[in-house]
MIDO-816529 format. One record per residue (C-alpha): x, y, z; residue in one letter. Coordinates in steps of 0.5 Angstrom, whole numbers. Example, Ala and Ser with C-alpha at 12.3 -4.5 7.8 and 13.67 -1.06 7.14 Angstrom:
    c1    c2    c3 r
    25    -9    16 a
    27    -2    14 s
***
This chain:
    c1    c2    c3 r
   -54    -4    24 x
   -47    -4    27 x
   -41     1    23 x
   -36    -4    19 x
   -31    -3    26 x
   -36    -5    31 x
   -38   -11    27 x
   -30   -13    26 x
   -32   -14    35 x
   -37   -17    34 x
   -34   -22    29 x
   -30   -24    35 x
   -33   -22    41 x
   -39   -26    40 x
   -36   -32    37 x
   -41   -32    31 x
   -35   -33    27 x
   -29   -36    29 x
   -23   -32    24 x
   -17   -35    28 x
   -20   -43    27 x
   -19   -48    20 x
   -22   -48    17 x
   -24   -41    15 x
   -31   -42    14 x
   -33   -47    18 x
   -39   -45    22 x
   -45   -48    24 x
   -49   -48    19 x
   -55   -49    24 x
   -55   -43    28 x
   -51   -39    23 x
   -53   -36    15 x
   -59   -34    18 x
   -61   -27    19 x
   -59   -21    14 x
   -54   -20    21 x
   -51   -26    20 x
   -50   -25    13 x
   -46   -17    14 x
   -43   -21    21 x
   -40   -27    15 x
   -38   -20    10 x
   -34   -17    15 x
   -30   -23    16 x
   -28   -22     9 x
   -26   -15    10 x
   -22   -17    17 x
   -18   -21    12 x
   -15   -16     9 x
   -11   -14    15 x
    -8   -20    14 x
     0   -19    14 x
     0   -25     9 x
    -5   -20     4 x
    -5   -12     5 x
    -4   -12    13 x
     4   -10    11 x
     2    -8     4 x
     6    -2     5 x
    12    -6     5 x
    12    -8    -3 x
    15    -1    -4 x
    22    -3     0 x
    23    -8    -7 x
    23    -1   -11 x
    28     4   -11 x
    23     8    -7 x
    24     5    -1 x
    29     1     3 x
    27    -6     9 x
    30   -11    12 x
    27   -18    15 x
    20   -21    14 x
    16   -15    15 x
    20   -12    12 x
    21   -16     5 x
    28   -17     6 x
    28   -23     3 x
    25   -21    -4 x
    29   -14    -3 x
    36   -18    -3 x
    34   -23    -7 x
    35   -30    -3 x
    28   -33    -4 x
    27   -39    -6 x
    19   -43    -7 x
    20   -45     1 x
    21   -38     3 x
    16   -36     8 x
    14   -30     5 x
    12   -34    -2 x
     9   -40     2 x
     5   -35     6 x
     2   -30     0 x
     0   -36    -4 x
    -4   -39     3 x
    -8   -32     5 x
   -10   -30    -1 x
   -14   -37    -2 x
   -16   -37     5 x
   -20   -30     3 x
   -22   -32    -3 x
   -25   -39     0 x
   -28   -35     6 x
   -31   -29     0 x
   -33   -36    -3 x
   -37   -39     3 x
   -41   -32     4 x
   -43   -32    -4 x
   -45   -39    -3 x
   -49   -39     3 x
   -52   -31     3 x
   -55   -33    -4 x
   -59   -39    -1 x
   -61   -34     4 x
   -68   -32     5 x
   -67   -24     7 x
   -69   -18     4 x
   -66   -18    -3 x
   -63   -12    -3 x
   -59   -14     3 x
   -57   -20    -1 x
   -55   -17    -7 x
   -50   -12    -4 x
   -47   -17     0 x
   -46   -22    -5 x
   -43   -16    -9 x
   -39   -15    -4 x
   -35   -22    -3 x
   -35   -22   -11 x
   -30   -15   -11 x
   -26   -18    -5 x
   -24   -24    -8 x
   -23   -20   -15 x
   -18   -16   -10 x
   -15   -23    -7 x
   -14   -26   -14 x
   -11   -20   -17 x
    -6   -20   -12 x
    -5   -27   -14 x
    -4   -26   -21 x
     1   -20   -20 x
     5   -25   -15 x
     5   -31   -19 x
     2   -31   -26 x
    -4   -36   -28 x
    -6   -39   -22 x
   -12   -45   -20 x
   -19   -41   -19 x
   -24   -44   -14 x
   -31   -41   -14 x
   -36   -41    -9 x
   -38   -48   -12 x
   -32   -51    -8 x
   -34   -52    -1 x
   -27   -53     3 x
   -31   -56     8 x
   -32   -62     4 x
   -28   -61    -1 x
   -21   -59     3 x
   -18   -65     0 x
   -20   -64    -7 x
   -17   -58    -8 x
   -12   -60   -13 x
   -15   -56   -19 x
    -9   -54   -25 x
    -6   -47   -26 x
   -10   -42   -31 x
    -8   -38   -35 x
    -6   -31   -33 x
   -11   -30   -39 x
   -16   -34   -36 x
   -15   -31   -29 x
   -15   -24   -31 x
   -22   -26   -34 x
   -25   -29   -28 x
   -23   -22   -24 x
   -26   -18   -29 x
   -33   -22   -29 x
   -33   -22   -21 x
   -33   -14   -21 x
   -38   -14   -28 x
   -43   -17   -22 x
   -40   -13   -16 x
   -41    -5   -21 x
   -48    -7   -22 x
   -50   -10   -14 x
   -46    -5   -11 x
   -49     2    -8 x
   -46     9   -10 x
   -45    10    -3 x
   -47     8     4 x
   -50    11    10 x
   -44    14    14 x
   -46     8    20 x
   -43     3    14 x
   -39     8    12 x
   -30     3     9 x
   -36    -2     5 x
   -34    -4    -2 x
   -38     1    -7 x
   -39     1   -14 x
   -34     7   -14 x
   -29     2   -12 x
   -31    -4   -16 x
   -30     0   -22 x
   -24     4   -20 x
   -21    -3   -18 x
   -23    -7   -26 x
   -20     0   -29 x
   -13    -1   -26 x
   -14    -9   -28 x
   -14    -7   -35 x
   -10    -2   -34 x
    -5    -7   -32 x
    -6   -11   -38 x
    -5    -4   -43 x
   -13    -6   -45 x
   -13     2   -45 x
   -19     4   -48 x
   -23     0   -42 x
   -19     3   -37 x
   -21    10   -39 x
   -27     8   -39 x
   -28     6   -32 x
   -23    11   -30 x
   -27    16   -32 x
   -33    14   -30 x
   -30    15   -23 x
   -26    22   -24 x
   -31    25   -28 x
   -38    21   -26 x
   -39    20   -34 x
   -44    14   -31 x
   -45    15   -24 x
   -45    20   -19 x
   -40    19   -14 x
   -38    25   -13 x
   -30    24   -11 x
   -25    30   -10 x
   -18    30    -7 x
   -18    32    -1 x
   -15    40     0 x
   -10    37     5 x
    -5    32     3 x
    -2    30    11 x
    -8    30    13 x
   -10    24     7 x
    -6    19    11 x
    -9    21    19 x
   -16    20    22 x
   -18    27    20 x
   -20    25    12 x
   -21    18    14 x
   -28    20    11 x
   -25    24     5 x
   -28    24    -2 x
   -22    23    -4 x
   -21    16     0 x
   -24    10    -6 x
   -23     4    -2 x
   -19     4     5 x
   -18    -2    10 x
   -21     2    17 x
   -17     1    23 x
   -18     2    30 x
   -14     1    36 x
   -16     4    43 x
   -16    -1    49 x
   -22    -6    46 x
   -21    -5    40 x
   -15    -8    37 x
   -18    -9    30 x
   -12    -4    26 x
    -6    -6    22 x
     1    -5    25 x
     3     2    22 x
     6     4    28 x
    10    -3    29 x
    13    -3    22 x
    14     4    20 x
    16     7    26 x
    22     7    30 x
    25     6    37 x
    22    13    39 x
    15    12    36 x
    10     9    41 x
    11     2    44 x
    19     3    41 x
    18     0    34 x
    22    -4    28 x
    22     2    22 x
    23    -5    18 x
    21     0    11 x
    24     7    11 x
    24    12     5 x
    30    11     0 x
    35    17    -1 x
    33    16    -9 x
    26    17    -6 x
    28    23    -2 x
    32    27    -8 x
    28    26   -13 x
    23    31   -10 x
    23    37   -14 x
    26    44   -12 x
    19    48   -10 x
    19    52   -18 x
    19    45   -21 x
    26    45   -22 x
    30    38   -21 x
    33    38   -14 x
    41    37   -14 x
    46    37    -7 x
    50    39   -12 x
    47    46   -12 x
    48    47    -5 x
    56    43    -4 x
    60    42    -9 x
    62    35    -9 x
    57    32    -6 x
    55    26   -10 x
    63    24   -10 x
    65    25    -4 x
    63    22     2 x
    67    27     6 x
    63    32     4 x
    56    28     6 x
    58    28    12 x
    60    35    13 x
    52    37    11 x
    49    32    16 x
    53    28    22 x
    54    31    29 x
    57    29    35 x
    54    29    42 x
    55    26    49 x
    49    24    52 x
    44    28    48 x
    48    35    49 x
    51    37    41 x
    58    38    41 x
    58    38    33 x
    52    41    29 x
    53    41    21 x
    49    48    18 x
    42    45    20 x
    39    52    19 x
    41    51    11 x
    39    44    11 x
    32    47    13 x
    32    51     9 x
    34    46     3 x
    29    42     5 x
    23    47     5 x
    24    49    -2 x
    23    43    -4 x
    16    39    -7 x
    12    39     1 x
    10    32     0 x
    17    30     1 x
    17    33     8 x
    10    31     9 x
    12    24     8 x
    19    24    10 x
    22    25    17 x
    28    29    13 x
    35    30    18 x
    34    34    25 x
    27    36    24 x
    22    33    29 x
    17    29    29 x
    13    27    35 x
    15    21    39 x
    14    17    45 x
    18    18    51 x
    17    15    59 x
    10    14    57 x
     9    21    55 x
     9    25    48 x
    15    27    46 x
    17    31    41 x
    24    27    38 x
    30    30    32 x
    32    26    27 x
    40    27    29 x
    45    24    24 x
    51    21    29 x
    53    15    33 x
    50    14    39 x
    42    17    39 x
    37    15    42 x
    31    16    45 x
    32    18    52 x
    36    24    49 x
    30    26    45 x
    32    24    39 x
    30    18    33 x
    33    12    34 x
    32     7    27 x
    33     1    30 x
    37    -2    25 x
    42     3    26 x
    41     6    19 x
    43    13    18 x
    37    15    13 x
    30    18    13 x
    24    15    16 x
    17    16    15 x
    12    21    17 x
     7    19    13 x
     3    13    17 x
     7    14    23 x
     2    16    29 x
     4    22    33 x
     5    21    41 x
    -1    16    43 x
    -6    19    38 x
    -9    22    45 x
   -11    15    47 x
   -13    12    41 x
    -7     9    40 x
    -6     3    45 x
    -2    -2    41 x
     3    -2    37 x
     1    -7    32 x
    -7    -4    32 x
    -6     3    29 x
   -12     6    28 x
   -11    10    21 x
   -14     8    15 x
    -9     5    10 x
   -11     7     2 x
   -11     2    -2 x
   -15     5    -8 x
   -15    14    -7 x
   -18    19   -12 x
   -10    22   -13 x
    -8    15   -16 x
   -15    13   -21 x
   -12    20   -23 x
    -6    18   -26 x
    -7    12   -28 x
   -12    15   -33 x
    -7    20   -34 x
    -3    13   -36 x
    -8    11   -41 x
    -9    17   -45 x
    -2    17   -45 x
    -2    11   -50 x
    -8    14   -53 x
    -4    19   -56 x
    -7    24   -51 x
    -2    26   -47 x
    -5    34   -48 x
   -11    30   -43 x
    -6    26   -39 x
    -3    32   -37 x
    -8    35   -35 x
   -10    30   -30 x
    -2    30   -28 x
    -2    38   -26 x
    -9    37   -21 x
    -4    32   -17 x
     1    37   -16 x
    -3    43   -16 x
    -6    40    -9 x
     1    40    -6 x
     3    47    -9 x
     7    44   -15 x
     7    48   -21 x
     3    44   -27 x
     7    42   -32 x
     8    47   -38 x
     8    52   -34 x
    13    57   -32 x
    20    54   -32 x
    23    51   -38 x
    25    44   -34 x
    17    44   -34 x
    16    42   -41 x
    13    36   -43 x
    12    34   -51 x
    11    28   -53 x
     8    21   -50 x
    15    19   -47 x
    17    25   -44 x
    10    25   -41 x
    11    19   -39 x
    16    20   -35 x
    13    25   -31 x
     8    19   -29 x
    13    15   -27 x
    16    20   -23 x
     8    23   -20 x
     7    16   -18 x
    13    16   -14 x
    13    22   -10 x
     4    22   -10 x
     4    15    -8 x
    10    13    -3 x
    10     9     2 x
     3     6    -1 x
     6     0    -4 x
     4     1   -11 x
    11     2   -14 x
    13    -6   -14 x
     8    -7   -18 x
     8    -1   -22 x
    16    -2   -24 x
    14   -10   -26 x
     9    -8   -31 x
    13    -3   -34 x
    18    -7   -35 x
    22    -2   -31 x
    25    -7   -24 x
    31    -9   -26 x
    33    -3   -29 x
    31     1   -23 x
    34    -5   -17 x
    38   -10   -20 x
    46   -10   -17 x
    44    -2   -14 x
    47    -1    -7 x
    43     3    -2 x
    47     8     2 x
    44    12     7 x
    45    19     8 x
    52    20     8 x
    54    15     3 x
    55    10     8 x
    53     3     3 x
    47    -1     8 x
    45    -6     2 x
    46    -9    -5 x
    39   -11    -8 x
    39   -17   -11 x
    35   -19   -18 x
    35   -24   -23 x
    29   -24   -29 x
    26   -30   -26 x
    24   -26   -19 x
    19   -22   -23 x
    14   -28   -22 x
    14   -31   -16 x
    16   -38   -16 x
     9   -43   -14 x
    10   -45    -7 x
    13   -52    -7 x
    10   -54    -2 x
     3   -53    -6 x
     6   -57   -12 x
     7   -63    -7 x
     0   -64    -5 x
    -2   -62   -12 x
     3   -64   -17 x
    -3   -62   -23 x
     2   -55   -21 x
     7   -53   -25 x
    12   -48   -24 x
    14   -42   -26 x
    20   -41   -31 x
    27   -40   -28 x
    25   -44   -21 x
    24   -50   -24 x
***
């Protein structure tokens, strides 16, 4: 048996599936669905899926419509950033197509695979497998969208591609449809698997994933159930640990890391172009194959990373004047220089100094002013400053943001150099992207026991978090880390879930849910670093759910639209 990468090439190379043809699942019922290899060929068609820029391929991206994060264009979500979306915007159109399209290709394999005759094991774990992926896919639905139309694998698109004209359920109705989906997949799906199909959906997962389901629902009891089946293996044996690097969580050295749940696996490499464009839409013009940064880091992301002792962070401390002067923020960070040779220099000796006695993770996820990150440059490795003046670019050895911005950029993510060969296309980084990881399970039952009256617990979980960076726990040393009460513990985890989880693309949907997106983007104008104003977001109370695509309600007129994009 193939590892879950090989298989994405043999999907396409050996023509056994055709992931690019419409309709999705149509294959040739007389050669294919016959073998327990056609059925794992069909099951990572699915998970080929999800690098879809439409569903997870961009996820990431989600955070530029936080305060955490800033973007432009269409990867960059930039027409949800400043509100001008309409039901006809491609970014609307597109969610709503690709999330049905996984859901019908996950339907074809729960349907065919269960008529198969192949050893039963195999048969459940797949079948388990299509159920978790479509649970994920309708979950991303309904957080978009609310209630939507639900198709099960009974609807076979290629008969009845012209009949899909099913009305919207409810959000309730959905959330139920969700929820048996991943009751059936925790009981077919194994603990673990051999490192040889090491990124298949487990039990772990499928658990992990029906807790945050009923977390976002505020189904609290339930959600501590699960999740502390995860963390504390109360039903199970999964045996997941955080990882005692957190850098090293978003390279190819923890790929196989205890702590990673459930990750989309990339490759790149000549041959092998099965990654997610990391590279391309997170890096800039001085990361290899010269890319777009569409998300970068906020400057509200990178002063809300405490001082190293827990104390909150202040420019103030350092520049008196700093937050009502743009003189002065410009004396602390521009320079000049002429074809890369410095004729003016702020105090980068006291910068460094600043930024190093702040919580790691901000300079482990951020490419913080005139520190270094390595780039490319000639068709060699580079190593590349983050100098904030006019004029930089890559020739001089110096990071260019490709909108001209003058902010942070990211470091997580990002591949250094050519990754020493494995990285040969921009749009195909070969890092695995996180979308369930031990460190956020942790604070969502932190969550949970916070509105159980159990925030001693929640603390707890919350100080495992920051103890792994070096981050003191709360209530501990300091009098800034004292925390009583659910509401003050609850604002640490929206601020642990900030700085843990950046550039993840979890922080949109965590705002929503806690009734916090207008208040944290409504009317807020972004400005990079010196001050200088780049964008004012736009919100109104109708962008929390996404209008239903107009396109989708003319063909299907049983559709109804959203409140406020009628």
């Amino acid at each position: 048996m193939k590892n879950i990468l090989i298989l994405f090439s043999l999907l396409i190379l050996g023509g056994c599936y055709e992931m690019d043809t419409q309709p999705f699942d149509k294959v040739s019922a007389g050669s294919f669905w016959k073998t327990e290899e056609h059925a794992l060929q069909g099951i990572m068609g699915v998970y080929a899926d999800m690098k879809d820029p439409y569903l997870f391929g961009l996820y990431n991206m989600f955070d530029n419509v936080s305060e955490i994060a800033i973007g432009y264009d269409g990867q960059g979500l930039g027409n949800i950033i400043n509100g001008n979306f309409t039901d006809r915007t491609s970014i609307v159109v597109n969610r709503w197509r690709r999330g049905y399209d996984g859901i019908q290709r996950a339907n074809t394999v729960i349907r065919n695979v269960s008529e198969m005759e192949i050893a039963e094991d195999v048969q459940s774990t797949v079948i388990g497998e299509a159920k978790f992926l479509r649970a994920y896919f309708y979950f991303h639905l309904l957080n978009l969208f609310g209630g939507v139309p639900l198709y099960d694998e009974s609807v076979d698109l290629n008969q009845d591609f012209n009949q899909l004209k099913a009305s919207r359920s409810t959000e309730e109705e959905v959330r139920a449809f969700i929820i048996a989906d991943l009751d059936d997949a925790i009981n077919r799906l194994p603990t673990s698997y051999p490192q040889e199909h090491y990124g298949r959906a487990t039990k772990g997962a499928a658990t992990a994933l029906r807790g945050k389901v009923y977390l976002f629902n505020k189904e609290w009891e339930k959600a501590i159930e699960d999740l502390e089946d995860v963390v504390y293996n109360t039903k199970n044996n999964y045996g997941y640990h955080l990882h005692n690097s957190y850098p090293e969580l978003f390279t190819p050295v923890a790929h196989s890391s205890d702590e990673m749940i459930f990750s989309i696996q990339n490759k790149g490499g000549v041959g092998f172009a099965y990654g997610m464009p990391l590279a391309f839409y997170l890096g800039t013009r001085s990361t290899f194959g010269s890319c777009w940064n569409n998300g970068m880091p906020s400057t509200r992301l990178a002063d809300m990373y405490e001082n190293l002792d827990g104390t909150p962070f202040s420019w103030e401390d350092h520049f008196p004047g700093f937050e009502s002067d743009n003189s002065v923020k410009e004396s602390v960070f521009l320079a000049s220089h002429n074809a890369g040779v410095f004729t003016s220099l702020p105090d980068t000796a006291k910068l460094g100094e600043i930024y190093r006695n702040r919580d790691p993770r901000l300079m482990q996820s951020l490419v913080v002013p005139y520190s270094w990150q390595l780039g490319w440059n000639a068709n060699q490795p580079r190593n590349m400053q983050l100098v904030i003046a006019t004029g930089v670019n890559e020739n001089f050895g110096q990071i260019r943001n490709n909108r001209g911005w003058q902010t942070y950029i990211w470091r997580k993510f990002v591949p250094e150099g050519n990754m020493n060969g494995d990285l040969t296309n921009r749009a195909h980084t070969p890092i695995n992207f996180p979308m369930i990881r031990l460190a956020d399970v942790i604070l969502m039952l932190a969550e949970a026991y916070n509105e159980t009256n159990a925030s001693s617990k929640a603390i707890t979980e919350i100080n495992k978090i920051r103890q792994r960076s070096g981050m003191p726990g709360l209530n501990s040393g300091h009098p800034s880390l004292n925390v009583s009460g659910a509401d003050e513990v609850r604002e640490r985890i929206i601020h642990e879930r900030a700085v843990e989880l950046a550039g993840e693309g979890h922080r949109y949907f965590d705002l929503k849910r806690w009734g916090l997106l207008a208040q944290f983007t409504d009317g807020v104008i972004e400005q990079g670093v010196t001050g200088s104003n780049l964008f004012t977001r736009g919100y109104q109370d109708r962008h929390i759910i996404w209008p239903i695509p107009a396109q989708e309600i003319e063909i299907n007129p049983s559709l109804n639209q959203n409140p406020g994009w009628e």
